[in-house]
Structure formats: C-alpha cells, structure tokens
C-alpha positions as CSV (number, residue, x, y, z in Angstrom):
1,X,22.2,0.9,11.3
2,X,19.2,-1.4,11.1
3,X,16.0,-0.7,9.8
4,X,12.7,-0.6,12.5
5,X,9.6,-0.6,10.5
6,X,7.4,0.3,13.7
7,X,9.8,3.1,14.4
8,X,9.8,4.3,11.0
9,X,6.2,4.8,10.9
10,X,6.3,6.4,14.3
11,X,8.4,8.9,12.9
12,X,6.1,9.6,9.7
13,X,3.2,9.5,11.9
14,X,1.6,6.4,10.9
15,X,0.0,3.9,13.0
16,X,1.8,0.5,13.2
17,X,0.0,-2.5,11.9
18,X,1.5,-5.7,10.7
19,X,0.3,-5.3,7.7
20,X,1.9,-1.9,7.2
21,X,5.4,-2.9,8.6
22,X,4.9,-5.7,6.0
23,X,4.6,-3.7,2.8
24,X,7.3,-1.2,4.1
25,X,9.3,-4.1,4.8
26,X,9.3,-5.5,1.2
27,X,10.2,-2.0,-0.1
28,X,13.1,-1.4,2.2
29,X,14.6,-4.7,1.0
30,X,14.2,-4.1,-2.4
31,X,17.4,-2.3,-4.4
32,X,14.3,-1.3,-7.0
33,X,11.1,0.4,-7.5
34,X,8.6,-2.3,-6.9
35,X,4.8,-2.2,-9.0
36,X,1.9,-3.2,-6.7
37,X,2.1,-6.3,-8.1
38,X,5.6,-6.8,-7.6
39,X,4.5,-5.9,-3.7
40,X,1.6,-8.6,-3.9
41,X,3.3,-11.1,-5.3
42,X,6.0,-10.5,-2.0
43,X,3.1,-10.6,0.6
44,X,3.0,-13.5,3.1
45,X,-0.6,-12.4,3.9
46,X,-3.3,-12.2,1.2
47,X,-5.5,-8.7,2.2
48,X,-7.9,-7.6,0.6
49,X,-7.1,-5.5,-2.7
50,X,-9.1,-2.2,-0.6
51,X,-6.8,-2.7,2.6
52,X,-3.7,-3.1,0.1
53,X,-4.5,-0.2,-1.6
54,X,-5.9,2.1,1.0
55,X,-1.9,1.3,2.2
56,X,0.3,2.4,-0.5
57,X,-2.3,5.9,-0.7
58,X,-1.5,6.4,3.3
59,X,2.1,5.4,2.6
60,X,2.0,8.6,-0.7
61,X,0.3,11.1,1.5
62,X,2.5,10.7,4.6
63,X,5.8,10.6,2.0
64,X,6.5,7.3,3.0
65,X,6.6,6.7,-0.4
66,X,7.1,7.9,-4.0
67,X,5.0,7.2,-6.9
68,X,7.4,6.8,-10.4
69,X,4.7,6.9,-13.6
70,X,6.4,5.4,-15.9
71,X,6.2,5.9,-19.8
72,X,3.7,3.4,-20.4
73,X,1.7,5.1,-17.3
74,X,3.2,1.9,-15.6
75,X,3.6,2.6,-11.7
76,X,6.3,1.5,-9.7
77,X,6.8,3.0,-5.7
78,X,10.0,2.7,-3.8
79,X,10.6,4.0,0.0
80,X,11.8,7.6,0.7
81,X,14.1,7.9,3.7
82,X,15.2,11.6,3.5
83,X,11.7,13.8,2.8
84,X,14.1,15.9,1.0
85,X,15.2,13.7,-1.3
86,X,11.7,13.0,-2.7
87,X,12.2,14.8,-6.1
88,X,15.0,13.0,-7.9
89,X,15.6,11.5,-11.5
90,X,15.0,7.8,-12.2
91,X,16.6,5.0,-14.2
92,X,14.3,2.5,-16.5
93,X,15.4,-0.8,-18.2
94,X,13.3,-1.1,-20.7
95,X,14.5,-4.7,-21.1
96,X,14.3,-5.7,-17.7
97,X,11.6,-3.0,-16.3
98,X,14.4,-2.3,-13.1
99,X,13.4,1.6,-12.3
100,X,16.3,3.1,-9.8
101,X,16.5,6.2,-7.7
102,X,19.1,8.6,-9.4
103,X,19.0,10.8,-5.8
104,X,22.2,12.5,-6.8
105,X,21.9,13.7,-10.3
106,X,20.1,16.9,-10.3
107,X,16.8,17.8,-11.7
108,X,16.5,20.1,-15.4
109,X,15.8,23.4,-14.5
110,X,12.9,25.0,-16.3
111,X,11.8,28.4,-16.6
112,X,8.1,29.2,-16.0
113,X,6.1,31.7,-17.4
114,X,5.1,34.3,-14.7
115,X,2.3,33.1,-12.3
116,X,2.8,29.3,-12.7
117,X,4.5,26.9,-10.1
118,X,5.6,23.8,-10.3
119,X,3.6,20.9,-8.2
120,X,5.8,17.8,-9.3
121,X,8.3,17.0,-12.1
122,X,9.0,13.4,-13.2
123,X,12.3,12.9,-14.9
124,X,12.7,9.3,-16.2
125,X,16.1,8.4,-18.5
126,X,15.9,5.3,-20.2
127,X,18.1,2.8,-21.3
128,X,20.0,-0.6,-20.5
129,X,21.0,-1.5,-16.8
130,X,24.1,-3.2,-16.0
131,X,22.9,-6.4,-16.7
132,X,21.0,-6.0,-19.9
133,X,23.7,-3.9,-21.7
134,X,25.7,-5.8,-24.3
C-alpha cells in the first residue's frame, strides 16, 4: 500500500498544504526518528523557522506525530500511523544518535500511589545499533 500524504492528513483532520505533505513526507521515508534539524536539513523549501515550527506542534496535537526526549533533552519526532501505538519504548545509538520505535516490546508497569495518573511515560534503552556494535 502506498502512502497519500493529502489523505493522511484528511484522515487526522489537518488541512493539506504543500508544506505539510512535505515535512510528513520526509518522516514517512525515514526508517528513524528525525531532530528538527535533521527535518530542515531534508526540506526542498526554506520556511520560515515560525511556519516550520507552528508545523511539527499541529502535527503533536493532532498525533500525527510523537515527540522522543531524549537523555540529553535532545528531541527527535517520528510519524505515528496506529494512534494506538503512540506509547511504545525506543532504541538510542549513542554512537550514531539512530532513535527507533520499539512498537512491540511492552511498556514497565508501575504502580501509582492512590489518586495519581499517568499523562505520558518515556522509555528510552540505550546501546549500540546494528551498525555500531563491534
């Protein structure tokens, strides 16, 4: 199955501007997490830093995408295609800086005190990627 940029925003009740199918574009292609600079530098059209970033916020709020803070408070976004499958371990390099989606390894479980609730939970395992291990 291909992938429709305009269709996809369509579905996750965006409205379609190059611009937009652009960016989403660049992280559907991309087997990582991409930084926002890794996303400029990918751009064939230079907008302004406000339009860019007005973008990936849209593209958070609507889960379009998801936000990966990093250990270094680094950010890196990749594409969500399942809104189920928005909480989900990741993978760092920290020789190469490669984050992956780990959709199928479960989440730890944690016990709460009474009266609190979980809002997010970032799970980030770090190590050597396929390429960088000895």
């Amino acid at each position: 199955m291909t992938f429709n940029s305009s269709e996809f925003l369509a579905l996750k009740g965006i409205s379609r501007t190059a611009f937009r199918e652009e960016v989403l574009s660049i992280l559907h292609h991309s087997d990582v997490a991409l930084s926002t600079k890794e996303i400029e530098d990918k751009l064939e059209q230079t907008p302004d830093r406000v339009t860019f970033y007005r973008t990936i916020k849209l593209f958070e709020e609507k889960k379009t995408i998801h936000k990966i803070v990093l250990e270094d408070q680094s950010t890196k976004y990749r594409i969500i295609y399942e809104a189920d499958k928005i909480h989900h371990p990741h993978f760092h390099c920290l020789l190469c800086n490669k984050v992956v989606c780990l959709p199928d390894m479960p989440l730890p479980q944690c016990t709460l005190p009474n009266g609190f609730t979980i809002q997010t939970q970032n799970t980030i395992v770090a190590g050597a990627c396929e390429k960088c291990t000895f």
